[in-house]
C-alpha positions as CSV (number, residue, x, y, z in Angstrom):
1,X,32.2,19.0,-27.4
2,X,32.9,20.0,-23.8
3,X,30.4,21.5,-23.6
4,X,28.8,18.5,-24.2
5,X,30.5,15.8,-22.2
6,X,29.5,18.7,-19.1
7,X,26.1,18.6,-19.8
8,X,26.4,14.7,-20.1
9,X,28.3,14.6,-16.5
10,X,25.8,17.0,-15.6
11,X,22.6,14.9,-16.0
12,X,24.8,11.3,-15.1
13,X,25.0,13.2,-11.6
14,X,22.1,14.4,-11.4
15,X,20.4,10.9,-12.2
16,X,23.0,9.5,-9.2
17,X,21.6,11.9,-7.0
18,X,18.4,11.0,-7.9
19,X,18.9,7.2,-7.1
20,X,20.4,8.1,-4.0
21,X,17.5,10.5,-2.6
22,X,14.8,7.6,-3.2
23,X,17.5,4.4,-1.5
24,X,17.4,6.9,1.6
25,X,13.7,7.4,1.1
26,X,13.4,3.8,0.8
27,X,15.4,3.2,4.0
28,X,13.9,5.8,6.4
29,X,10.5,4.6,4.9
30,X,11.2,1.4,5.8
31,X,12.0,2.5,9.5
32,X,9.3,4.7,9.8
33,X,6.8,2.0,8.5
34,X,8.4,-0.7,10.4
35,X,7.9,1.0,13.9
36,X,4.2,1.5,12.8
37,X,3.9,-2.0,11.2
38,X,5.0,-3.2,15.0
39,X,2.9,-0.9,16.8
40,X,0.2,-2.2,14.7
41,X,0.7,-5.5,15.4
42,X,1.1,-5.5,18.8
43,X,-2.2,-3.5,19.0
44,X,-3.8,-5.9,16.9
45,X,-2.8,-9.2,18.5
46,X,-3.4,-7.8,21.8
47,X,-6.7,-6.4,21.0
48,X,-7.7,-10.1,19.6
49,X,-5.9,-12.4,22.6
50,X,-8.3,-10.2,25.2
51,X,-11.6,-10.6,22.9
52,X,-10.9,-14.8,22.9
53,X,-10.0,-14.7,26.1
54,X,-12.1,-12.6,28.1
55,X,-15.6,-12.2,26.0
56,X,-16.1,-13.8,22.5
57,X,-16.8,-17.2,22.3
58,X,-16.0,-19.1,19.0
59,X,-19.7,-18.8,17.9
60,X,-19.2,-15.1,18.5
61,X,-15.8,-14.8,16.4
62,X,-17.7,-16.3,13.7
63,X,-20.3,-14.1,13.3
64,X,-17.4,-11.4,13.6
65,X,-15.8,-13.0,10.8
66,X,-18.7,-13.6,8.4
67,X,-18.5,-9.1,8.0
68,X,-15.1,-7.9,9.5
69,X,-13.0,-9.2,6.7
70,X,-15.0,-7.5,4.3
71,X,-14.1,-3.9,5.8
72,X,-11.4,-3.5,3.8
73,X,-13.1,-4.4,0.9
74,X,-15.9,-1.8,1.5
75,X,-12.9,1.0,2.1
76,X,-11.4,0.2,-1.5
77,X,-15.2,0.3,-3.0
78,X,-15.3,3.5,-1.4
79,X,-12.2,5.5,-2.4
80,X,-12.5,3.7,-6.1
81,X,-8.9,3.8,-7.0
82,X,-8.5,8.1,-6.6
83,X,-5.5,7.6,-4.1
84,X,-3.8,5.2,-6.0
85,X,-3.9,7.1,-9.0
86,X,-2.9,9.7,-6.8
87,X,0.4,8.2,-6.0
88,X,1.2,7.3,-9.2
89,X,0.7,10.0,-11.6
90,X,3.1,12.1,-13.1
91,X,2.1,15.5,-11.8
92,X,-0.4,16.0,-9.2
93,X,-1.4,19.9,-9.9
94,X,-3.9,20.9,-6.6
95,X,-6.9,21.2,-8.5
96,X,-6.8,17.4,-10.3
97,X,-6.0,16.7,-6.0
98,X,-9.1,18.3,-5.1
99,X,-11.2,17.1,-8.2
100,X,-10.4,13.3,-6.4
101,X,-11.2,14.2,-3.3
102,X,-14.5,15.2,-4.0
103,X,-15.0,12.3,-6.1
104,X,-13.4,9.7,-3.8
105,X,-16.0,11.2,-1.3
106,X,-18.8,10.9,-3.8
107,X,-17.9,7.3,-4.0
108,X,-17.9,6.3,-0.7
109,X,-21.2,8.0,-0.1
110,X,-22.4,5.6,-3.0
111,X,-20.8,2.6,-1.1
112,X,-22.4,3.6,2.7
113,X,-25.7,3.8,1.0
114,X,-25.3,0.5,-0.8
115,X,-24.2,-1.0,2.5
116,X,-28.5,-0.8,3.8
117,X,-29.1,-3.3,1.1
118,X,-25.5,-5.6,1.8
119,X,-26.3,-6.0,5.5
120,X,-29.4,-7.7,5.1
121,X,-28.7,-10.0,2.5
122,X,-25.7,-11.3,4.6
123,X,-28.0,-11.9,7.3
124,X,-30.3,-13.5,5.8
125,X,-27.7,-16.1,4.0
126,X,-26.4,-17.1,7.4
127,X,-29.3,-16.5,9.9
128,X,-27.7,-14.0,11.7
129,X,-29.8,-11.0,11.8
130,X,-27.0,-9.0,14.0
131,X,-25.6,-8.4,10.3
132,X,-28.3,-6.6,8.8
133,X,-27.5,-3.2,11.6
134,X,-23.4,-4.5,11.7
135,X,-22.9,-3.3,7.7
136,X,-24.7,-0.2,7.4
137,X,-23.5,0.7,10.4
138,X,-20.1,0.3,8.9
139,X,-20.9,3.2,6.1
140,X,-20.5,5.7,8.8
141,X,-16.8,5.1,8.7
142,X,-16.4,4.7,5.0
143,X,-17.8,8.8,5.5
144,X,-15.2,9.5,7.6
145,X,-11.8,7.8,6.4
146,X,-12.2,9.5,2.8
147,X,-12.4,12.5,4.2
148,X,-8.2,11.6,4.7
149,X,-7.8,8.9,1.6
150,X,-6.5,11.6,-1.0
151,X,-4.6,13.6,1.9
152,X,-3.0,10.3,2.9
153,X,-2.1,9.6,-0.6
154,X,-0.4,13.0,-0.8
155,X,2.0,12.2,2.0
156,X,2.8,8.9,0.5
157,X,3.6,10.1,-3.0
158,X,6.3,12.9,-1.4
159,X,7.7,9.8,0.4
160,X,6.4,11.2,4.1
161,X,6.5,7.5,5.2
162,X,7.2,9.5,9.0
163,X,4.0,11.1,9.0
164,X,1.6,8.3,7.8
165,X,3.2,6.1,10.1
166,X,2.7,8.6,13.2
167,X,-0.7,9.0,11.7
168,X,-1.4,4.8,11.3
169,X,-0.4,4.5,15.1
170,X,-2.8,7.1,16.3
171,X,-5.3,5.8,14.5
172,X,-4.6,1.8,15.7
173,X,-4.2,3.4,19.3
174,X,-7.7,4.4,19.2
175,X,-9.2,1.1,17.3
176,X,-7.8,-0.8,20.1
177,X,-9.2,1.6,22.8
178,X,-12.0,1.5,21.1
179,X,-12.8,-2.3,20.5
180,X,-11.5,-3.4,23.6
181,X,-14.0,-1.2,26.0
182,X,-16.9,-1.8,24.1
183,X,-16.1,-5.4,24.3
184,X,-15.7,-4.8,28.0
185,X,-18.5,-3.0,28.3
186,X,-20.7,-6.2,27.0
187,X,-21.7,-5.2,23.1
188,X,-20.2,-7.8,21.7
189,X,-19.5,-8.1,17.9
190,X,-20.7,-4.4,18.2
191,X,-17.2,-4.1,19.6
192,X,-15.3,-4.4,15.9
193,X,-17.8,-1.2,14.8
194,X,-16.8,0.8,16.9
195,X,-13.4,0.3,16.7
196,X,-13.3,1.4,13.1
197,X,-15.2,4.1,14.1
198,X,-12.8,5.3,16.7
199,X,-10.1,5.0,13.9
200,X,-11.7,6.9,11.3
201,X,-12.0,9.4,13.6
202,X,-8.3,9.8,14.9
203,X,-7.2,9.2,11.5
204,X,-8.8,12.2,10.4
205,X,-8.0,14.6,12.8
206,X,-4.5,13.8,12.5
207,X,-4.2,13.8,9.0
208,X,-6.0,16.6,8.1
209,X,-3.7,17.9,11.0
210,X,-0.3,16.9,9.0
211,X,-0.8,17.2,5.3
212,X,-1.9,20.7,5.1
213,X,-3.7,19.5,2.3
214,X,-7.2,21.6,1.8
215,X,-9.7,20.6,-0.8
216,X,-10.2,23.6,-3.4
217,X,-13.9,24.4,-3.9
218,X,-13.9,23.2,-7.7
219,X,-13.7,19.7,-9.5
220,X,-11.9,19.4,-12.8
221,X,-13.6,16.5,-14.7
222,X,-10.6,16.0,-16.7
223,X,-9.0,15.3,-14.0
224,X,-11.4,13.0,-12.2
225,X,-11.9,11.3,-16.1
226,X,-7.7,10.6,-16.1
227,X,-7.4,9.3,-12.1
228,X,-10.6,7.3,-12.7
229,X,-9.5,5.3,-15.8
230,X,-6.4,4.3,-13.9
231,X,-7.7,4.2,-10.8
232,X,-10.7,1.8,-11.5
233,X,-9.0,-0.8,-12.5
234,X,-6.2,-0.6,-9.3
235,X,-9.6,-0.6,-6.7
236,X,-11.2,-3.5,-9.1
237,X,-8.3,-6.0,-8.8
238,X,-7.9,-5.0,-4.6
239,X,-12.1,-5.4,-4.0
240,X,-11.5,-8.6,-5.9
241,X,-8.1,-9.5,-4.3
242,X,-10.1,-8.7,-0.9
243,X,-13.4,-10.9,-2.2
244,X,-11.4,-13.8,-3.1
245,X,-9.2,-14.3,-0.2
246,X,-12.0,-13.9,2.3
247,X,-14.7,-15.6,1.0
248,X,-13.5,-18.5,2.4
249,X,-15.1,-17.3,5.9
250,X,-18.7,-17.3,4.3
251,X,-18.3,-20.8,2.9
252,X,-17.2,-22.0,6.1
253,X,-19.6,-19.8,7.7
254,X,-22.7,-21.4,5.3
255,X,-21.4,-25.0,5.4
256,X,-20.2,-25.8,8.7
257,X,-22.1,-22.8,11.1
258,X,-20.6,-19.8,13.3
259,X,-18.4,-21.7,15.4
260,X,-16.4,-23.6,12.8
261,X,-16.1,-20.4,11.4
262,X,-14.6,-18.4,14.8
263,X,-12.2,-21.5,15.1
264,X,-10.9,-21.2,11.0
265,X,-10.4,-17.7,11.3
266,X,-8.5,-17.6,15.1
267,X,-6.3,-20.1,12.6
268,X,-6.2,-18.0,9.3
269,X,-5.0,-14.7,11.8
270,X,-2.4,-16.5,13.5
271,X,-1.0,-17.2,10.5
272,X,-2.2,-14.6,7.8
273,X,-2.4,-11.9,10.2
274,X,0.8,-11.7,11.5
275,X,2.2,-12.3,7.8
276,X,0.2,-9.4,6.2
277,X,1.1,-7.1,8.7
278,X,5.1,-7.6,8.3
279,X,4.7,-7.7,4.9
280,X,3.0,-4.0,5.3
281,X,6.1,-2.7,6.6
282,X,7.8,-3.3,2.8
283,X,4.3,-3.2,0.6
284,X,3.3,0.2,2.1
285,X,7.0,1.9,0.9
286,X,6.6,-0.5,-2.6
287,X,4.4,0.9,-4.5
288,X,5.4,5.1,-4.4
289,X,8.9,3.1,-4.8
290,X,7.9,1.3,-7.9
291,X,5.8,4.4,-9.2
292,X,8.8,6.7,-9.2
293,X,11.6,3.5,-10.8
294,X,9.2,2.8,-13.2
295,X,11.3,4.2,-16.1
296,X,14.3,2.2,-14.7
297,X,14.5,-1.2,-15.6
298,X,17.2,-2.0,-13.9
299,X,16.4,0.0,-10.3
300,X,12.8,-1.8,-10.4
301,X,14.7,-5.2,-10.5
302,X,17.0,-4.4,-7.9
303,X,14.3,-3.1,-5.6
304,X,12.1,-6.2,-6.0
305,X,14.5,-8.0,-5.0
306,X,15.5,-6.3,-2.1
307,X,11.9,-5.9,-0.8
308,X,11.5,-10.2,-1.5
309,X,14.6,-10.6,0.5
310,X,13.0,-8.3,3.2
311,X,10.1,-9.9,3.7
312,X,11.8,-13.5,3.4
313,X,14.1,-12.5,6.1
314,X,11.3,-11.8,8.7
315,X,8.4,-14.4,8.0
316,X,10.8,-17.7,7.2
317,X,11.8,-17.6,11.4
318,X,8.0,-16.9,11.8
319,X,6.3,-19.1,9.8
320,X,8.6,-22.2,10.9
321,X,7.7,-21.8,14.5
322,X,3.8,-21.5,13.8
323,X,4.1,-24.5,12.2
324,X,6.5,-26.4,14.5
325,X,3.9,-26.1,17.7
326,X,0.4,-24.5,16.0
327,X,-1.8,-26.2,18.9
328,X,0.5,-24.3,21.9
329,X,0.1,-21.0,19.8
330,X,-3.4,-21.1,19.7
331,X,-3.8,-21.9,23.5
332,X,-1.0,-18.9,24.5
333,X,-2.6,-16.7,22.7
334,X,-6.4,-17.4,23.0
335,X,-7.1,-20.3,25.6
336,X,-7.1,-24.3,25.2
337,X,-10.5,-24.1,23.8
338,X,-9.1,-22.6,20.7
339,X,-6.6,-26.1,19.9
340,X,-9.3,-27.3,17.9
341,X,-8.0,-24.9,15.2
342,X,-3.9,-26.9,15.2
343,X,-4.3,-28.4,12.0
344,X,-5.4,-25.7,9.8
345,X,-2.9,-23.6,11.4
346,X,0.0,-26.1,10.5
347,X,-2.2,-26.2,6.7
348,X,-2.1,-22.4,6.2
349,X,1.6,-21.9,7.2
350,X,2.2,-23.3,3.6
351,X,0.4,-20.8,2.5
352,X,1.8,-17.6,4.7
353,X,5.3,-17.6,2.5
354,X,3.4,-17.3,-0.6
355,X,1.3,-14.6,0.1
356,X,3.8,-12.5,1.7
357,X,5.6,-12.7,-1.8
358,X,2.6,-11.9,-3.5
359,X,2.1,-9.0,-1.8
360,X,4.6,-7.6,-3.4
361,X,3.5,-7.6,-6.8
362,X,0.1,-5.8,-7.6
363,X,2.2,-2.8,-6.4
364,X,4.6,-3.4,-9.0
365,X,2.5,-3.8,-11.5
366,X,0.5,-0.9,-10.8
367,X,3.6,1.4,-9.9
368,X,5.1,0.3,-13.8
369,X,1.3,1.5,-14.8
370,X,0.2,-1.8,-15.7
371,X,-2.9,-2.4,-13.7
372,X,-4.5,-4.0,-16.0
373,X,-2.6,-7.2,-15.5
374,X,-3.4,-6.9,-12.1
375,X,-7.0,-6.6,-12.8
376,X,-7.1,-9.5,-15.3
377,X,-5.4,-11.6,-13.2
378,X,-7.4,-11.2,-9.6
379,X,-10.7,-11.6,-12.2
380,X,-9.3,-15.2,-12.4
381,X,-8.6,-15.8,-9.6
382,X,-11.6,-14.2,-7.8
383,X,-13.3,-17.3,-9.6
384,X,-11.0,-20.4,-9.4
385,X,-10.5,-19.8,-5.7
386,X,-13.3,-19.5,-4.1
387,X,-15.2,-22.1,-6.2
388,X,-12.1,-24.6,-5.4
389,X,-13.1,-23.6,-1.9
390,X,-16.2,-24.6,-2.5
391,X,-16.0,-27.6,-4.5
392,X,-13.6,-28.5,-1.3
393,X,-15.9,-28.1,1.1
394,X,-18.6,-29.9,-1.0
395,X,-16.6,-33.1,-1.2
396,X,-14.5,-33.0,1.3
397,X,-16.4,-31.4,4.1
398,X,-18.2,-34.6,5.3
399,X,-14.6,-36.3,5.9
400,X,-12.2,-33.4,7.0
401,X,-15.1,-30.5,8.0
402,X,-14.0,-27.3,7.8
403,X,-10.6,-27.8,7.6
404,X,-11.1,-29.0,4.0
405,X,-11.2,-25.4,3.0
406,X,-7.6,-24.5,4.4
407,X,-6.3,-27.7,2.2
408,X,-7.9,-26.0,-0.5
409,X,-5.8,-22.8,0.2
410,X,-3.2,-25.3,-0.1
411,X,-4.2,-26.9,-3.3
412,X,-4.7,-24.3,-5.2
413,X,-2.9,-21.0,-4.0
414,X,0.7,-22.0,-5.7
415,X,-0.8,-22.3,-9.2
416,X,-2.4,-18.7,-8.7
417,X,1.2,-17.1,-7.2
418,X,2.7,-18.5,-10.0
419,X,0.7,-16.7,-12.6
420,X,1.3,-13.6,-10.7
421,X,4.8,-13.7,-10.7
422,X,5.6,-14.6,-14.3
423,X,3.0,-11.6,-15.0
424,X,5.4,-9.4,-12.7
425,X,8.7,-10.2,-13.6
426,X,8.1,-10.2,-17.5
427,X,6.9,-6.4,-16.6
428,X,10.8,-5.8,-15.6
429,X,12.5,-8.2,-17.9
430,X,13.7,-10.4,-15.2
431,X,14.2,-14.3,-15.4
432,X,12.6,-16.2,-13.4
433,X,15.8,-18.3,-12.9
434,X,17.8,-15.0,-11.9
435,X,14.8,-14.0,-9.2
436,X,14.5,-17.5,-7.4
437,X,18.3,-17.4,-7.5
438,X,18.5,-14.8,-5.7
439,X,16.0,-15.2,-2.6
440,X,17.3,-19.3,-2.8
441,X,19.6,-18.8,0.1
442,X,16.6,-17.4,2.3
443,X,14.7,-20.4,1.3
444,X,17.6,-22.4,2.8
445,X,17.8,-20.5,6.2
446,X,14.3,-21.5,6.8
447,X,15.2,-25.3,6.4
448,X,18.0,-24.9,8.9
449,X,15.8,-23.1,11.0
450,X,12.7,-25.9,10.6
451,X,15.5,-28.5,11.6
452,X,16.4,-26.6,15.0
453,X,12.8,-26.0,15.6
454,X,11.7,-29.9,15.2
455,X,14.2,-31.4,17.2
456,X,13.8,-28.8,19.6
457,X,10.0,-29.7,20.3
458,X,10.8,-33.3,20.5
459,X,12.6,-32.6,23.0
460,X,10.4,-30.2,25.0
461,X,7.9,-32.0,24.4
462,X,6.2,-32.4,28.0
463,X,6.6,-28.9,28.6
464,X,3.7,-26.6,29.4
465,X,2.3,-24.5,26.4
466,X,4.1,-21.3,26.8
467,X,8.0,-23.0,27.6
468,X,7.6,-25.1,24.9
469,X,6.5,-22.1,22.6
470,X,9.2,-20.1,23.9
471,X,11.5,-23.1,23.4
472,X,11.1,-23.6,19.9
473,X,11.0,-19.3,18.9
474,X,14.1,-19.2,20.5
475,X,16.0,-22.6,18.6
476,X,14.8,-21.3,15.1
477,X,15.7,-17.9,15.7
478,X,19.2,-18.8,17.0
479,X,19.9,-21.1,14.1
480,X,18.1,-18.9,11.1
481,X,20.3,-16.0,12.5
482,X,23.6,-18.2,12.3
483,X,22.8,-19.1,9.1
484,X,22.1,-16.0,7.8
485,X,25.4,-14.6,9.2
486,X,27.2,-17.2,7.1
487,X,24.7,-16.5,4.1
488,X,26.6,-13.0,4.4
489,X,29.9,-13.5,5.0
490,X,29.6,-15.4,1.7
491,X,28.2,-13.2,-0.2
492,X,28.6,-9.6,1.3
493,X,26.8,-7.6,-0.9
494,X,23.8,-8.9,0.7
């Protein structure tokens, strides 16, 4: 019997251990991927404010935004699900690694090919005929990055969150080197091209570099058979996540013409942008998080909420001052000619806090091994969205133009996070009630902080563009940090 009970002890300590390895994973993760997260925003907003302001015209952002978006989609077509599965599985012996290297890289050499045909087609739907070199020019990357999606993955499933991030800010130092002197340099839209290109490149090298990871000269098919079959369906619901939430450029793009489109999307990033790339910082540690819990109920709750909480605690002072002022943002940031884009800026904030959530939760499901929930429900809404969209534009277009697409986004995107969520949270048992309980008070910190922020512009409200933006950041920041601080001293376990 003592023998027992030491045994017992034994594997109780063990199991604490355990926990306590992946919380500091989790937290030097989060570091790690928060410096890169910044760094990759900053990069990213800088790289856009000098293309607006120095060499693309809206007309010229819109052509831009008929194909860019659709990059990532092309990168998950390409590495069809192999560093997912990666991640996720139990064992990862070197040969099954190799086996999905090789096959990842047979898929994207599938994907570049299929790119000669894509390219065309686009151009022809929007009479643009720049599109029909842009996308198969694009397949050259898709060659390149694979050749570091399965080391990648490696470095992310042994919880290496310092390396990818050192990696990820390499690579973005060279897209923005890249981008910004070809736009100098007078090419254009060519400019996005070849800052993928430039990427890719870095990426490699330095990966390759830091994993140590070398491909065996041998493919087991049972390997390639067991990452596909979970795999697939993790690359279908992200190409279909990707298809859905950018297809609103191409309606806006085919009812309402390039420019319309260049002013909707400086709108969408202002908002969306900034929002996806925060949420990165947490998303990009959630799923190895989630893969390794996924026998622990109670850890996978407690982790979802702490990445909610996370995420809430970094958009909410965000969001509220894009909405407070969206006309003064876009004419900081990319020039007076861009305040045409105010409204659907003020439309899509709405939206930001929701997607930011949302983020969250494919990772979950797919880190509990459920990706089939994630796959049925982006099949969904890959078809209620876009066709709202549509319909929107259709009926509405004529009275609201193309803003009647970003009050679709409004319409519609609630019902779909709703789904989502009860599909997550029945995956871990938790109540709804117990999960909106808990990230409530964050919801309140953001009202304080919309309070501040309103009477704050009133006031400033003859104020040039940059004081009064500066203004209002600093009012809703002030007052969602003080009430946070009392949101703690009342409840100090958070």
């Amino acid at each position: 019997r003592r023998r027992s009970v030491t045994r017992a002890r034994g594997r109780v300590g063990a199991a604490a251990r355990y926990v306590a390895d992946v919380r500091t994973s989790i937290g030097r993760g989060i570091a790690w991927t928060g410096v890169a997260g910044v760094v990759l925003g900053v990069l990213d907003v800088a790289a856009t404010l000098l293309l607006l302001r120095c060499w693309l015209t809206p007309a010229e952002y819109g052509v831009a935004a008929l194909v860019t978006p659709l990059f990532p989609m092309f990168d998950l077509m390409a590495d069809a699900g192999f560093a997912a599965a990666v991640v996720q599985a139990d064992d990862a012996e070197p040969d099954a690694v190799s086996a999905a290297f090789w096959a990842s890289c047979g898929a994207s050499l599938v994907v570049a090919l299929a790119l000669f045909a894509v390219g065309p087609a686009l151009a022809a739907a929007h009479g643009q005929p720049v599109l029909a070199l842009l996308v198969p020019a694009y397949g050259a990357k898709l060659a390149v990055w694979n050749l570091v999606a399965i080391p990648s993955a490696v470095l992310r499933r042994e919880l290496r969150f310092g390396a990818v991030a050192k990696i990820r800010t390499a690579a973005a130092l060279a897209e923005f080197a890249g981008k910004v002197l070809a736009a100098a340099a007078g090419l254009g839209v060519w400019c996005f091209v070849i800052g993928q290109l430039a990427k890719a490149g870095m990426a490699a090298v330095a990966t390759l570099a830091t994993s140590g990871f070398r491909p065996r000269w041998r493919c087991d098919r049972r390997a390639v058979a067991r990452y596909w079959r979970f795999g697939r369906r993790t690359s279908a619901s992200q190409v279909l996540f990707h298809l859905y939430t950018n297809a609103d450029y191409q309606i806006v793009g085919l009812w309402f013409g390039a420019a319309a489109t260049g002013l909707y999307r400086a709108a969408y990033e202002l908002v969306l942008e900034p929002t996806k790339l925060l949420s990165y910082v947490v998303v990009e540690v959630a799923f190895p998080v989630f893969a390794r819990l996924r026998h622990d109920l109670v850890a996978l709750r407690a982790r979802l909420i702490e990445f909610t909480r996370s995420n809430l605690l970094v958009l909410v002072p965000v969001l509220t001052a894009l909405v407070l002022v969206p006309g003064d943002w876009l004419a900081v940031f990319y020039g007076e000619r861009w305040r045409a884009g105010a409204h659907a800026v003020r439309l899509l904030c709405a939206v930001g806090a929701l997607r930011a959530l949302a983020f969250l939760l494919p990772p979950l499901l797919d880190g509990v091994g459920r990706a089939e929930l994630t796959l049925r429900y982006t099949l969904i809404a890959a078809v209620l969205v876009p066709a709202s969209q549509l319909a929107a534009a259709v009926a509405l277009g004529p009275s609201l133009g193309w803003t009647a697409v970003a009050w679709a986004w409004v319409a519609g995107y609630p019902l779909a996070f709703a789904v989502l969520l009860a599909l997550a949270l029945g995956q871990i048992e938790l109540a709804p009630r117990r999960y909106l309980a808990a990230v409530a008070p964050f919801l309140g910190v953001g009202v304080v902080g919309l309070a501040a922020g309103a009477a704050t512009a009133a006031a400033a409200g003859g104020l040039p563009a940059l004081a009064r933006v500066a203004a209002v950041s600093a009012a809703v920041v002030v007052s969602d940090g003080a009430a946070w601080l009392l949101v703690r001293r009342a409840r100090p376990r958070w």
